[in-house]
N, CA, C and O atoms as a Maestro MAE file, in Angstrom:
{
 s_m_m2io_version
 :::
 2.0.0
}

f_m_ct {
 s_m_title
 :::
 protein
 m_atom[328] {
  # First column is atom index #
  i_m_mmod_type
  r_m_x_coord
  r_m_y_coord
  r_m_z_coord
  i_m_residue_number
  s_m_chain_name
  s_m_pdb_residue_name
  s_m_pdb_atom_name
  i_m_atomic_number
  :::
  1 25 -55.265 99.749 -43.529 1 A "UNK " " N  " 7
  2 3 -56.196 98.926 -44.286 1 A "UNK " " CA " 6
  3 2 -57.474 98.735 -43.481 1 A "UNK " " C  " 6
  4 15 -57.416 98.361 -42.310 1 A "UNK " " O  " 8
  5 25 -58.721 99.008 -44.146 2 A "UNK " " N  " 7
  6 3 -59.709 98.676 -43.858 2 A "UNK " " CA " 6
  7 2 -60.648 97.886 -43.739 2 A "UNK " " C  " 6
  8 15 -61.224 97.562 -44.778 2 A "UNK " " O  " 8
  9 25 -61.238 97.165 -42.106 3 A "UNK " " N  " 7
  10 3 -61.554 95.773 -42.622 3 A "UNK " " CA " 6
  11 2 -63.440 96.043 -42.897 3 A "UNK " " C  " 6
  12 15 -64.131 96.978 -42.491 3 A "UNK " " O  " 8
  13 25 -63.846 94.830 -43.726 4 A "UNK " " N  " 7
  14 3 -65.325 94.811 -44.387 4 A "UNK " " CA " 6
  15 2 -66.117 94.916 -42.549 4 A "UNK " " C  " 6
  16 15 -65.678 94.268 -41.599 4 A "UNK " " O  " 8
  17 25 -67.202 95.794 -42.480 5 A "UNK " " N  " 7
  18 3 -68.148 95.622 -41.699 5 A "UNK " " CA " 6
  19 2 -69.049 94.779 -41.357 5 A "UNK " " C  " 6
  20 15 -69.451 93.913 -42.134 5 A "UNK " " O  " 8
  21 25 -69.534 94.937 -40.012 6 A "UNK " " N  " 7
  22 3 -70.898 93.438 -40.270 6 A "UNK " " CA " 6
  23 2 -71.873 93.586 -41.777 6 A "UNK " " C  " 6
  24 15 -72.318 94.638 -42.237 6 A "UNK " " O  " 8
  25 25 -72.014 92.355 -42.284 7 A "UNK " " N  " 7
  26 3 -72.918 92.564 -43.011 7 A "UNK " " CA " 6
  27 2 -72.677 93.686 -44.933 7 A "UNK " " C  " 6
  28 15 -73.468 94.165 -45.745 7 A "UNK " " O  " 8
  29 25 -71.192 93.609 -44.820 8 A "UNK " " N  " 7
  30 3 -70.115 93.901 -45.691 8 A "UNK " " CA " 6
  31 2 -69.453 93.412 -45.830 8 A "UNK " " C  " 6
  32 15 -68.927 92.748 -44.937 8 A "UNK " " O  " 8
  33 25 -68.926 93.437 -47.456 9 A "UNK " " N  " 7
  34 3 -67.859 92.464 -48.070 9 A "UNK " " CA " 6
  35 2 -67.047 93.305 -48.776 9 A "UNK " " C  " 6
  36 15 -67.609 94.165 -49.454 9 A "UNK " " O  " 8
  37 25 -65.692 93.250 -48.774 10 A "UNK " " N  " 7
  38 3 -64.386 93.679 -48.911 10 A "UNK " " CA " 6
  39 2 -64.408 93.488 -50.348 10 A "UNK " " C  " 6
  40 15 -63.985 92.333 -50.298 10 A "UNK " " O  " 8
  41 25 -64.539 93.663 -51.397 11 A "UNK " " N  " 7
  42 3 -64.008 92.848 -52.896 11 A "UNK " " CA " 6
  43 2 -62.753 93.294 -53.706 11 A "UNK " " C  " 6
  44 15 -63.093 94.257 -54.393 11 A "UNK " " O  " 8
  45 25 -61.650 93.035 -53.874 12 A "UNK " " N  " 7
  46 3 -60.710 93.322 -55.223 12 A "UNK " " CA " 6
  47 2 -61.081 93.207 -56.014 12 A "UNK " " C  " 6
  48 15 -61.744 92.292 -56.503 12 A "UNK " " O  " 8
  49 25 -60.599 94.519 -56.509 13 A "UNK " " N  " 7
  50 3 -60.759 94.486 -57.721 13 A "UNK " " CA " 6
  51 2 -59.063 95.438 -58.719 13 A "UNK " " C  " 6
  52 15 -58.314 96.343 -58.352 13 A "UNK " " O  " 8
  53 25 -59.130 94.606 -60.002 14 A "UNK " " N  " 7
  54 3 -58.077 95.255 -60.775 14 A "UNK " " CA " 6
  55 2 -57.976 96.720 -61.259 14 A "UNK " " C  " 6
  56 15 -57.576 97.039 -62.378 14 A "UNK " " O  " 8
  57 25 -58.346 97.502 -60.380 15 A "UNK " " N  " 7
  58 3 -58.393 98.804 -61.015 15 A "UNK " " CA " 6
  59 2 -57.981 99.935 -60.076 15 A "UNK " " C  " 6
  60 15 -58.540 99.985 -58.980 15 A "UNK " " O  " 8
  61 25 -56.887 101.021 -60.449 16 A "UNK " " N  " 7
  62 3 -56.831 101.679 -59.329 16 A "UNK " " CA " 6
  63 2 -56.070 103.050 -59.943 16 A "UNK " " C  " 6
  64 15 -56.303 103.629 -61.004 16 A "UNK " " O  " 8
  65 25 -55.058 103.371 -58.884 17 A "UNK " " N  " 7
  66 3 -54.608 104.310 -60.073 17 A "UNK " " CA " 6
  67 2 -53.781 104.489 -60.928 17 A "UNK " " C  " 6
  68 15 -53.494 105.501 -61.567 17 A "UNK " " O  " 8
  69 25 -53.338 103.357 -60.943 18 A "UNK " " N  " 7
  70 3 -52.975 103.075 -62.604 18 A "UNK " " CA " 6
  71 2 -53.455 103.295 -63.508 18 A "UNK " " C  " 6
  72 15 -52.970 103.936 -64.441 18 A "UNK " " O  " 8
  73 25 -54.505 102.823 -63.451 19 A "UNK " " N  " 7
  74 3 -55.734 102.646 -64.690 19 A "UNK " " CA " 6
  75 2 -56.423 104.387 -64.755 19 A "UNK " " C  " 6
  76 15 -57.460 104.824 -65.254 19 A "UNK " " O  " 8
  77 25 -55.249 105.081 -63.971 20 A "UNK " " N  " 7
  78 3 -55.854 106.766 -64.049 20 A "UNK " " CA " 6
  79 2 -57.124 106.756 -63.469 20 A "UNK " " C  " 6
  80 15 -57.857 107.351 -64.259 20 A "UNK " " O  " 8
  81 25 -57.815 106.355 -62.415 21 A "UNK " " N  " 7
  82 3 -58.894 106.220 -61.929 21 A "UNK " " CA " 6
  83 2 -58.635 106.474 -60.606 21 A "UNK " " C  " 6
  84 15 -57.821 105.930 -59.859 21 A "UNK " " O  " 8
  85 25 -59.800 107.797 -60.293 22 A "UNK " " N  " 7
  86 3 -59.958 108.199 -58.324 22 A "UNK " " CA " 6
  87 2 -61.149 107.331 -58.335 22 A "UNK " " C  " 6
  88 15 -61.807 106.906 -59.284 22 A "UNK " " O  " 8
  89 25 -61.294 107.142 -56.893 23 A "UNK " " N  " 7
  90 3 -62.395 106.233 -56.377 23 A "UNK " " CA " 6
  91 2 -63.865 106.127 -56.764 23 A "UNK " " C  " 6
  92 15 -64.624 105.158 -56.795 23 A "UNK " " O  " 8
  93 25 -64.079 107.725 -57.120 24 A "UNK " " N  " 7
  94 3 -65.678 107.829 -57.758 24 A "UNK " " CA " 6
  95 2 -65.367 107.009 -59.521 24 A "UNK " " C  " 6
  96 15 -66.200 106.408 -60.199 24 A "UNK " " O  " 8
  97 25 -64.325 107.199 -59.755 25 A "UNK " " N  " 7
  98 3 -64.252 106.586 -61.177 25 A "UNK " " CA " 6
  99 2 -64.118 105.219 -61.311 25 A "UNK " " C  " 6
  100 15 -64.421 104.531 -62.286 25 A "UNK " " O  " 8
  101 25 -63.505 104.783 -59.958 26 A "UNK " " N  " 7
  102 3 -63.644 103.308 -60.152 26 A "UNK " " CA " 6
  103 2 -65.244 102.401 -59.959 26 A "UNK " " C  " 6
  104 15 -65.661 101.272 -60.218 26 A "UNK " " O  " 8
  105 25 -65.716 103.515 -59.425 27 A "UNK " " N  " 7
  106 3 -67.133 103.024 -58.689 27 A "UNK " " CA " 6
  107 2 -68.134 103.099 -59.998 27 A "UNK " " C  " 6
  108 15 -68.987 102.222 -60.136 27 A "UNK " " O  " 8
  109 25 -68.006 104.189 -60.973 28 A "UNK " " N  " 7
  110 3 -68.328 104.693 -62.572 28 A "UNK " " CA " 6
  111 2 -68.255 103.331 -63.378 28 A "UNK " " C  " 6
  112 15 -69.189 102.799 -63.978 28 A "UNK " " O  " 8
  113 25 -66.822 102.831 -63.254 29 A "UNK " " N  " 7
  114 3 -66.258 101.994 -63.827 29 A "UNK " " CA " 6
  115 2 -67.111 100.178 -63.603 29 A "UNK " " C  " 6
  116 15 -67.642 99.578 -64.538 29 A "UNK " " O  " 8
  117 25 -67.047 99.802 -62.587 30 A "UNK " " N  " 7
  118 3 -67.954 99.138 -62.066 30 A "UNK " " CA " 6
  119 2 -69.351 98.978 -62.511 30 A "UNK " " C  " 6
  120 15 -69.809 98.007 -63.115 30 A "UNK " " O  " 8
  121 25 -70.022 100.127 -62.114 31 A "UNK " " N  " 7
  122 3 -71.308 100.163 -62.744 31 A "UNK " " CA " 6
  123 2 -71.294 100.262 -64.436 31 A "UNK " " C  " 6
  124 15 -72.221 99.783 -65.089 31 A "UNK " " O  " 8
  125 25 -70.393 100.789 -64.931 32 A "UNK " " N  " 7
  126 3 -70.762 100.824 -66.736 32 A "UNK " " CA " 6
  127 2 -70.586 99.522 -66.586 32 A "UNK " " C  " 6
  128 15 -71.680 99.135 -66.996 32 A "UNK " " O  " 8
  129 25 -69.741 98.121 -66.164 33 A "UNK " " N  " 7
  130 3 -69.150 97.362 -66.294 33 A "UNK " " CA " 6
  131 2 -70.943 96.357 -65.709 33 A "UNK " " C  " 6
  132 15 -70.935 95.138 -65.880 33 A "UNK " " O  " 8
  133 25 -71.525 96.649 -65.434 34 A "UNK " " N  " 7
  134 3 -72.687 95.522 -65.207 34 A "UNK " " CA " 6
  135 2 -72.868 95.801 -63.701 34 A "UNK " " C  " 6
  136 15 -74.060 95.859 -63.396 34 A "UNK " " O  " 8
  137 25 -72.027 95.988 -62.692 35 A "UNK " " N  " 7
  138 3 -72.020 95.858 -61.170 35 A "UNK " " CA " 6
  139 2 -73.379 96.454 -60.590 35 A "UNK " " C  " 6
  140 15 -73.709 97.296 -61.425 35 A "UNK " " O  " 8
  141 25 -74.155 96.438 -59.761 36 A "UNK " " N  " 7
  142 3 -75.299 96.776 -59.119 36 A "UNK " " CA " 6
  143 2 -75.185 98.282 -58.537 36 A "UNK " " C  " 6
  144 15 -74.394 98.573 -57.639 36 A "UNK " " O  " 8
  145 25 -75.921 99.056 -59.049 37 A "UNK " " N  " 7
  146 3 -75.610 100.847 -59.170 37 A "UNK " " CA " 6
  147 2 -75.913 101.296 -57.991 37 A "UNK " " C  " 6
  148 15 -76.957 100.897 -57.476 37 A "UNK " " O  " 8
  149 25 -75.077 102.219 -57.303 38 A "UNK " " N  " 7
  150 3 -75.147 102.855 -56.162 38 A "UNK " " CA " 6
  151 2 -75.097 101.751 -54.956 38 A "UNK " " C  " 6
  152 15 -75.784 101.964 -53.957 38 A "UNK " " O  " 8
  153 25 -74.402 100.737 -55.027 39 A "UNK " " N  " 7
  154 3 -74.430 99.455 -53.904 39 A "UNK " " CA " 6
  155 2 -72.740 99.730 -53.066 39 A "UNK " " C  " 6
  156 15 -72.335 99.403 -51.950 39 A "UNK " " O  " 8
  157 25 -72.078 100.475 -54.225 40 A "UNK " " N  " 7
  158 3 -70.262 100.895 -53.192 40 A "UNK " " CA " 6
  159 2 -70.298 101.497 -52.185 40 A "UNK " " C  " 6
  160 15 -70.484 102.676 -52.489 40 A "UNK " " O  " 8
  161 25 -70.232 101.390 -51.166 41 A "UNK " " N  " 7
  162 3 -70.081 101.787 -49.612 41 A "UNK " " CA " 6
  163 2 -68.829 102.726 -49.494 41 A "UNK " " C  " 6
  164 15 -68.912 103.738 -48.798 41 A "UNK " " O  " 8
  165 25 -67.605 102.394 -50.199 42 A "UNK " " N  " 7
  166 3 -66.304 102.665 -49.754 42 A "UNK " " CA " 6
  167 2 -65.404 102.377 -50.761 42 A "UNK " " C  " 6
  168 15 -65.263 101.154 -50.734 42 A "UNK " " O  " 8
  169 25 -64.697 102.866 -51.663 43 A "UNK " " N  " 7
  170 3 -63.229 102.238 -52.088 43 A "UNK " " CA " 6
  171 2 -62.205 102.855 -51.052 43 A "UNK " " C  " 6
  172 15 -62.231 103.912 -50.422 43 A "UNK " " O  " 8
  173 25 -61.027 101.515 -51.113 44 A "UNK " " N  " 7
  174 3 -59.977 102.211 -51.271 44 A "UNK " " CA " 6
  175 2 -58.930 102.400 -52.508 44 A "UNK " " C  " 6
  176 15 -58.665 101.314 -53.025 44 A "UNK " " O  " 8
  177 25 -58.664 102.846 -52.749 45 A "UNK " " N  " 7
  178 3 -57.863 102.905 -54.094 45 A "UNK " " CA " 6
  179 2 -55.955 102.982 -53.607 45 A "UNK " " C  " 6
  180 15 -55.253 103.624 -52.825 45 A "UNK " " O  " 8
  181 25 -55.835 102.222 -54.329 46 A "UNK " " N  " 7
  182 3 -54.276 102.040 -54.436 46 A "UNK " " CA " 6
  183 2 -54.102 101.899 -55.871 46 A "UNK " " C  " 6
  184 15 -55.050 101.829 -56.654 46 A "UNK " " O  " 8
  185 25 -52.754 101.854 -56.239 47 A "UNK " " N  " 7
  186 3 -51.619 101.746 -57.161 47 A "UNK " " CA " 6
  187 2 -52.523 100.985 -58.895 47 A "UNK " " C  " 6
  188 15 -53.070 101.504 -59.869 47 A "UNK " " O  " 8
  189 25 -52.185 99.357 -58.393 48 A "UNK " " N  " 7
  190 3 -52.373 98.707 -59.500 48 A "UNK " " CA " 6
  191 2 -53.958 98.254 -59.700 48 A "UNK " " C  " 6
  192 15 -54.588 97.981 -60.721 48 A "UNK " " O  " 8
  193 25 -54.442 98.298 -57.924 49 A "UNK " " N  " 7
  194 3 -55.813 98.260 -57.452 49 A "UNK " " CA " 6
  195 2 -56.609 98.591 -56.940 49 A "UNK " " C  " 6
  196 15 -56.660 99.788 -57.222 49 A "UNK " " O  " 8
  197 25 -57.614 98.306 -56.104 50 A "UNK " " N  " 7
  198 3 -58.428 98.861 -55.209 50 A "UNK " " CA " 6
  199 2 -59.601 97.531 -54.923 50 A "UNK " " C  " 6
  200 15 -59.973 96.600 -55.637 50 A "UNK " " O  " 8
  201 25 -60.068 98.105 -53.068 51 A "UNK " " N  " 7
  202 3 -60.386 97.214 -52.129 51 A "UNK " " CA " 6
  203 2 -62.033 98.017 -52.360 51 A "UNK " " C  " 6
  204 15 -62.147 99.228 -52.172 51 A "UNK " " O  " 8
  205 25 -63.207 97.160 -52.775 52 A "UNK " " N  " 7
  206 3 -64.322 97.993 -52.864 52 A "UNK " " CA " 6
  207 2 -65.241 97.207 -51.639 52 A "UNK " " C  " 6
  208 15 -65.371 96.014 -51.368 52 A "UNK " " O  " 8
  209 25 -65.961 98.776 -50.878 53 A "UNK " " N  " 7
  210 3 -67.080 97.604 -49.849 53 A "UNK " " CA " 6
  211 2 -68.008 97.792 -50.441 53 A "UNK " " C  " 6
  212 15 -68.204 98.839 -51.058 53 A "UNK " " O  " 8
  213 25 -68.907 96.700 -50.391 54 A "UNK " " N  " 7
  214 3 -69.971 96.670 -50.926 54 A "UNK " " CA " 6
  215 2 -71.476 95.569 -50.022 54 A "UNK " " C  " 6
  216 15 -70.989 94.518 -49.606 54 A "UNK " " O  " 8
  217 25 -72.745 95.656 -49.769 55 A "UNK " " N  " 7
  218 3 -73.435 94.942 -48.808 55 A "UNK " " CA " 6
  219 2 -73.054 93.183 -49.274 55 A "UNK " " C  " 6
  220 15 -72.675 92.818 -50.387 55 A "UNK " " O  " 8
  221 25 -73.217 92.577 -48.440 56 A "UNK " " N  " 7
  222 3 -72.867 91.614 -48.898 56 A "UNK " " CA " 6
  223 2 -73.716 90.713 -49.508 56 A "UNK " " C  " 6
  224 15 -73.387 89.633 -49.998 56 A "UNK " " O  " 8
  225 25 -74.794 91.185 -49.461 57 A "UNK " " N  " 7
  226 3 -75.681 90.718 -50.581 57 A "UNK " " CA " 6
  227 2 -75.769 90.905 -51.792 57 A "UNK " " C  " 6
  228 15 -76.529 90.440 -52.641 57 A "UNK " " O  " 8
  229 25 -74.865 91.686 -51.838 58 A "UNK " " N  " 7
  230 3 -74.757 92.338 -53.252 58 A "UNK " " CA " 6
  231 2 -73.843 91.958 -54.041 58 A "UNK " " C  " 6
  232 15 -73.885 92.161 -55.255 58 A "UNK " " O  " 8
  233 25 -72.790 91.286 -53.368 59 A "UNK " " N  " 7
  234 3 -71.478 90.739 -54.223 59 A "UNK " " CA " 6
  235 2 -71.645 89.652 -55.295 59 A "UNK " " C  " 6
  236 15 -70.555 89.280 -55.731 59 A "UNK " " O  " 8
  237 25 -72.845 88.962 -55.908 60 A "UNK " " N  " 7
  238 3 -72.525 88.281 -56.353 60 A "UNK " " CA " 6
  239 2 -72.957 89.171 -57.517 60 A "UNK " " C  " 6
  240 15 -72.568 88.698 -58.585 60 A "UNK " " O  " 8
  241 25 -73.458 90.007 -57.612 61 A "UNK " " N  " 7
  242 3 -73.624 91.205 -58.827 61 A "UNK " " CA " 6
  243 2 -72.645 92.020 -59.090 61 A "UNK " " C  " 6
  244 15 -72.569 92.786 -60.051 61 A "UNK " " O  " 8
  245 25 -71.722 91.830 -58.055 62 A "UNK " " N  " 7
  246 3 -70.035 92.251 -58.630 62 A "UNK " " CA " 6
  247 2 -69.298 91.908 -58.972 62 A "UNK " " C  " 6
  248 15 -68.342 92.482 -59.494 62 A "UNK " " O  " 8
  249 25 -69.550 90.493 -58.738 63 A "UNK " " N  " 7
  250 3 -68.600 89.460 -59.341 63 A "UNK " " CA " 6
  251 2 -69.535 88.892 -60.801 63 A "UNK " " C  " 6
  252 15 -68.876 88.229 -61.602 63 A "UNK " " O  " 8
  253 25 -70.469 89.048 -61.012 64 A "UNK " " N  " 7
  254 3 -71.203 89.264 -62.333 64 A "UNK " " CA " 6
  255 2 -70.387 89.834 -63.669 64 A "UNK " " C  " 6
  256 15 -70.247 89.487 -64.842 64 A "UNK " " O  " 8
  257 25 -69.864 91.066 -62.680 65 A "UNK " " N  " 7
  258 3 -69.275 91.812 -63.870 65 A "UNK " " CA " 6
  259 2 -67.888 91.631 -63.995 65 A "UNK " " C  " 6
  260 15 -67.249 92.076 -64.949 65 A "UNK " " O  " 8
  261 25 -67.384 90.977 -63.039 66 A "UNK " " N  " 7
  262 3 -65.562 90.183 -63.854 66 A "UNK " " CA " 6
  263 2 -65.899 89.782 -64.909 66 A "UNK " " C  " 6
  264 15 -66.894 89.165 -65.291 66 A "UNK " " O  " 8
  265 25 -64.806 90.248 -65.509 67 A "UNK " " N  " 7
  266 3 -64.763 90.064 -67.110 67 A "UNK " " CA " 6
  267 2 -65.081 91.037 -68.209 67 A "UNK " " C  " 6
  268 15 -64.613 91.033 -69.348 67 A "UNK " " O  " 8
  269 25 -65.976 91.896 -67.672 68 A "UNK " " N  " 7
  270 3 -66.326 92.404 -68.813 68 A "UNK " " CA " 6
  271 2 -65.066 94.024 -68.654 68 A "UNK " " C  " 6
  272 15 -64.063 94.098 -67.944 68 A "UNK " " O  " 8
  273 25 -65.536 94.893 -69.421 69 A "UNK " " N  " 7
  274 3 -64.212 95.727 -70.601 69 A "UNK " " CA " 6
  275 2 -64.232 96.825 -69.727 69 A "UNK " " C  " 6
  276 15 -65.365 97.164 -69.384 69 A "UNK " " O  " 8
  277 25 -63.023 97.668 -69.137 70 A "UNK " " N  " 7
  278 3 -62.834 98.578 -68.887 70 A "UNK " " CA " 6
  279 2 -61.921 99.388 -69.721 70 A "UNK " " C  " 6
  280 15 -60.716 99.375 -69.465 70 A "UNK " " O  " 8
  281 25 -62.267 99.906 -70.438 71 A "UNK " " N  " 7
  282 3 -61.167 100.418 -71.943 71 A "UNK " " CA " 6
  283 2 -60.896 99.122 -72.765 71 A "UNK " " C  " 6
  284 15 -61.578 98.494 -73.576 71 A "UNK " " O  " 8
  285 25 -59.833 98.983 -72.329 72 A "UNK " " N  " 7
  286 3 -59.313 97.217 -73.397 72 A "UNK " " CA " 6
  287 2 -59.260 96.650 -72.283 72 A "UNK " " C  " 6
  288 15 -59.190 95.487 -72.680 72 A "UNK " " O  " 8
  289 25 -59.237 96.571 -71.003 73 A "UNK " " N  " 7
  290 3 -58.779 96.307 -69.729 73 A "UNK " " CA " 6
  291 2 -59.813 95.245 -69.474 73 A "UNK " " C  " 6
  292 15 -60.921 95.742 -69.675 73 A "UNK " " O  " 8
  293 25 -59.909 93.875 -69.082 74 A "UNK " " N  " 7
  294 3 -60.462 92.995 -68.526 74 A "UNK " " CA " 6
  295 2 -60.696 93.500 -67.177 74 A "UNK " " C  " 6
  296 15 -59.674 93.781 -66.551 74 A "UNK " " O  " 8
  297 25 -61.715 93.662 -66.641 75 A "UNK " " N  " 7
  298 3 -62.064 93.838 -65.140 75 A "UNK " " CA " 6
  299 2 -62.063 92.271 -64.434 75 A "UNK " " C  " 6
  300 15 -62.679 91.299 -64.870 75 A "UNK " " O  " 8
  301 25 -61.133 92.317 -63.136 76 A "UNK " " N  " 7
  302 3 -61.442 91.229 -62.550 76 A "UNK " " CA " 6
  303 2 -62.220 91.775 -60.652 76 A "UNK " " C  " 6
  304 15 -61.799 92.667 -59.916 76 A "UNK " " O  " 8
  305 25 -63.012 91.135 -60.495 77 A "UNK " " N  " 7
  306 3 -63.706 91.051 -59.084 77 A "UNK " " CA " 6
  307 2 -63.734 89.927 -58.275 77 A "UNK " " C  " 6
  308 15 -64.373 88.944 -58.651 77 A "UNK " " O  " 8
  309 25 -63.219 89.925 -57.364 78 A "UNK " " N  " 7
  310 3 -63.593 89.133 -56.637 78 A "UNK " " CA " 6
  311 2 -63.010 88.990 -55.094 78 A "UNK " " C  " 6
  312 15 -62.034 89.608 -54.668 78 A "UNK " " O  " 8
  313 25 -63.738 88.134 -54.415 79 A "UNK " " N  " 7
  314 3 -63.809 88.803 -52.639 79 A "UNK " " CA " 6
  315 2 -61.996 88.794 -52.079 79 A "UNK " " C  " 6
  316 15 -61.061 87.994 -52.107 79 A "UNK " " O  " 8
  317 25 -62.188 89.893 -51.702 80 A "UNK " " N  " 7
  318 3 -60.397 90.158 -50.995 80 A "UNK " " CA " 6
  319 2 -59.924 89.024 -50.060 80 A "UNK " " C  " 6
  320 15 -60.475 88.766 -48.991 80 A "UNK " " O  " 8
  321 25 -58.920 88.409 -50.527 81 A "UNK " " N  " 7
  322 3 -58.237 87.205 -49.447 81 A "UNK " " CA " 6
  323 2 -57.959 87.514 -48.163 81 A "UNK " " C  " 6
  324 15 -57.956 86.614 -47.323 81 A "UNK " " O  " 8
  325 25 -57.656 88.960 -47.778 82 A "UNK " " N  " 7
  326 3 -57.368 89.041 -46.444 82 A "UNK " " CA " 6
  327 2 -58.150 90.602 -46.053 82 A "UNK " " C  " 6
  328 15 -58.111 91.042 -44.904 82 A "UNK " " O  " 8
  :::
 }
 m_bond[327] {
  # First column is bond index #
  i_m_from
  i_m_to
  i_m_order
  :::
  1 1 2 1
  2 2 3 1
  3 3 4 2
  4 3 5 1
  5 5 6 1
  6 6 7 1
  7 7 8 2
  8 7 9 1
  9 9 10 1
  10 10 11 1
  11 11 12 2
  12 11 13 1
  13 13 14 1
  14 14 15 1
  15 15 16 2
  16 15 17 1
  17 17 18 1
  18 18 19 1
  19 19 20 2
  20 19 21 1
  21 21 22 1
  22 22 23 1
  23 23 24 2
  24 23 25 1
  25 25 26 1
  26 26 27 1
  27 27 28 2
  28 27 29 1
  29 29 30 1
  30 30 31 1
  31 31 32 2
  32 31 33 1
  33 33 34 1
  34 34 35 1
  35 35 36 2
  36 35 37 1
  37 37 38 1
  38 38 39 1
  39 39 40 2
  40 39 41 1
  41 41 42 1
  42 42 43 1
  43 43 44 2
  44 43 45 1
  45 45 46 1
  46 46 47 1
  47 47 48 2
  48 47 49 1
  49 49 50 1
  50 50 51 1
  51 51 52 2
  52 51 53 1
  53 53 54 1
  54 54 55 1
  55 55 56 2
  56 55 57 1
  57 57 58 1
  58 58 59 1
  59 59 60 2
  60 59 61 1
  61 61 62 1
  62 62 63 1
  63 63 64 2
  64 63 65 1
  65 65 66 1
  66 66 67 1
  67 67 68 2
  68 67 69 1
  69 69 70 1
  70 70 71 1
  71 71 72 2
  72 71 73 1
  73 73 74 1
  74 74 75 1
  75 75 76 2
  76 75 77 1
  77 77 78 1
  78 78 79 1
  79 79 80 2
  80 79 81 1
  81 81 82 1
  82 82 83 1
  83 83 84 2
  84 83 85 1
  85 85 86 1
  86 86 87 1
  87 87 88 2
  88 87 89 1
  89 89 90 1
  90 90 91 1
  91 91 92 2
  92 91 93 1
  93 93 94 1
  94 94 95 1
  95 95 96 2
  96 95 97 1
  97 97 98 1
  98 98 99 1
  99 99 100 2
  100 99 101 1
  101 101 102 1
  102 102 103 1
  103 103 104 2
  104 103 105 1
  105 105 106 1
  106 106 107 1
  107 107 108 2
  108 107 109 1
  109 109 110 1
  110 110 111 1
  111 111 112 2
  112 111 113 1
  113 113 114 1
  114 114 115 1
  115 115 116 2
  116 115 117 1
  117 117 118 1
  118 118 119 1
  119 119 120 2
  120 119 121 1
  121 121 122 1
  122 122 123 1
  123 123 124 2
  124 123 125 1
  125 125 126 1
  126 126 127 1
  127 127 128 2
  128 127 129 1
  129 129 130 1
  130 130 131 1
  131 131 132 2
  132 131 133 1
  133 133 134 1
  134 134 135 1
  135 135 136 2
  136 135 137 1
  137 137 138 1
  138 138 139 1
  139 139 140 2
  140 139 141 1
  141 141 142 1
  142 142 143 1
  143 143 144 2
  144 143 145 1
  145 145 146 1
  146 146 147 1
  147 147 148 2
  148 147 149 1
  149 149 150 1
  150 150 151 1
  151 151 152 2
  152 151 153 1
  153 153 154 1
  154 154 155 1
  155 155 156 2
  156 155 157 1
  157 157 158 1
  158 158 159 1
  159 159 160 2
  160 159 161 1
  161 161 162 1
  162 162 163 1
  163 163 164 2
  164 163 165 1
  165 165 166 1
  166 166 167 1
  167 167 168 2
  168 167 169 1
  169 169 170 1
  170 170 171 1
  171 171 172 2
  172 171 173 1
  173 173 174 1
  174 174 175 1
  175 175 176 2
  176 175 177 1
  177 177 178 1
  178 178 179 1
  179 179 180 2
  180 179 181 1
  181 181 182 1
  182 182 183 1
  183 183 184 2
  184 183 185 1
  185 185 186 1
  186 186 187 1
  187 187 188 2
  188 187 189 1
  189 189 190 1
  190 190 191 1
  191 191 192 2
  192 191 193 1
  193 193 194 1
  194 194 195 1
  195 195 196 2
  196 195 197 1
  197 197 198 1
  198 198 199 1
  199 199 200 2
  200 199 201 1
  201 201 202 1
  202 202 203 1
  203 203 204 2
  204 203 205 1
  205 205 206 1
  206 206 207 1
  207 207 208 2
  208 207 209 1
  209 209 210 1
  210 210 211 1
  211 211 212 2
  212 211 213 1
  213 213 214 1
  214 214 215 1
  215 215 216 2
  216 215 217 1
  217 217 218 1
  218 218 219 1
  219 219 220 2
  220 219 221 1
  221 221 222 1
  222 222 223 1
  223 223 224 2
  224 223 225 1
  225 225 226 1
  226 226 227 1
  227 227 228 2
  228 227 229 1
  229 229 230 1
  230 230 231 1
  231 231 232 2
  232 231 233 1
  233 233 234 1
  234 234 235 1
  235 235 236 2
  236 235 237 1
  237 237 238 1
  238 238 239 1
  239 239 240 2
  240 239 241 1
  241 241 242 1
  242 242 243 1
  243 243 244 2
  244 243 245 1
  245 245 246 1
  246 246 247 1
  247 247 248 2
  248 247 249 1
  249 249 250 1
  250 250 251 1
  251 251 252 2
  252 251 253 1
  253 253 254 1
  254 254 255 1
  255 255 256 2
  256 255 257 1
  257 257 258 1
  258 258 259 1
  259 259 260 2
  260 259 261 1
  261 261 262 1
  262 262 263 1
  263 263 264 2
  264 263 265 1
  265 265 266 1
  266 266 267 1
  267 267 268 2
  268 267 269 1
  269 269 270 1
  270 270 271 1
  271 271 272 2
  272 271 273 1
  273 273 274 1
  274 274 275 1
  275 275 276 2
  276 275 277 1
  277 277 278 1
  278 278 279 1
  279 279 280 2
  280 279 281 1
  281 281 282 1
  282 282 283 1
  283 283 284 2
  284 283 285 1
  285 285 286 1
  286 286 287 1
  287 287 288 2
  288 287 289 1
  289 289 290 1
  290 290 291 1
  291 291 292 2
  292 291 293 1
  293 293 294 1
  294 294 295 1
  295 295 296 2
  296 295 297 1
  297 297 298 1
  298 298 299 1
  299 299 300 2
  300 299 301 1
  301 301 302 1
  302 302 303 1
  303 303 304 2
  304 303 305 1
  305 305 306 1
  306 306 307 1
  307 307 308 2
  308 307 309 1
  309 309 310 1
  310 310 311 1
  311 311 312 2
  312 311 313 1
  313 313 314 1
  314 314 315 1
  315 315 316 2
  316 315 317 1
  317 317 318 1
  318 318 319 1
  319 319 320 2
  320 319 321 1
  321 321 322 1
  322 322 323 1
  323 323 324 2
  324 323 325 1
  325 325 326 1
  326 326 327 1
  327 327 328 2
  :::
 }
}
């Protein structure tokens, strides 16, 4: 596991490969979804989710877009607990 850099923020998010999505698609996904374009540094992608870096100035434009529709899929964002 990878931790956020200086001046980077770690964010969860509900999407991974479950949702049939590689990392450039989750990053796709994001941006159709409202998120601030070309600001993803890094996913990691796992299972039910994935860990996105992003500057940390930028997170509150990622968390903007919790909520809105990924297929029927509610997108949720927000900063990784650990």
């Amino acid at each position: 596991m990878r931790a956020a850099e200086p001046g980077q923020a770690r964010l969860w998010v509900n999407l991974g490969k479950a949702s049939g999505l590689d990392a450039p698609g989750v990053t796709s996904a994001l941006e159709a979804a409202g998120a601030p374009a070309g600001k993803v540094q890094h996913v990691e992608l796992l299972g039910a989710f994935s860990y996105v870096f992003v500057p940390e100035g930028d997170v509150a434009g990622f968390e903007a877009a919790s909520g809105q529709k990924h297929g029927e899929r509610s997108i949720k964002i927000e900063r990784a607990k650990k």
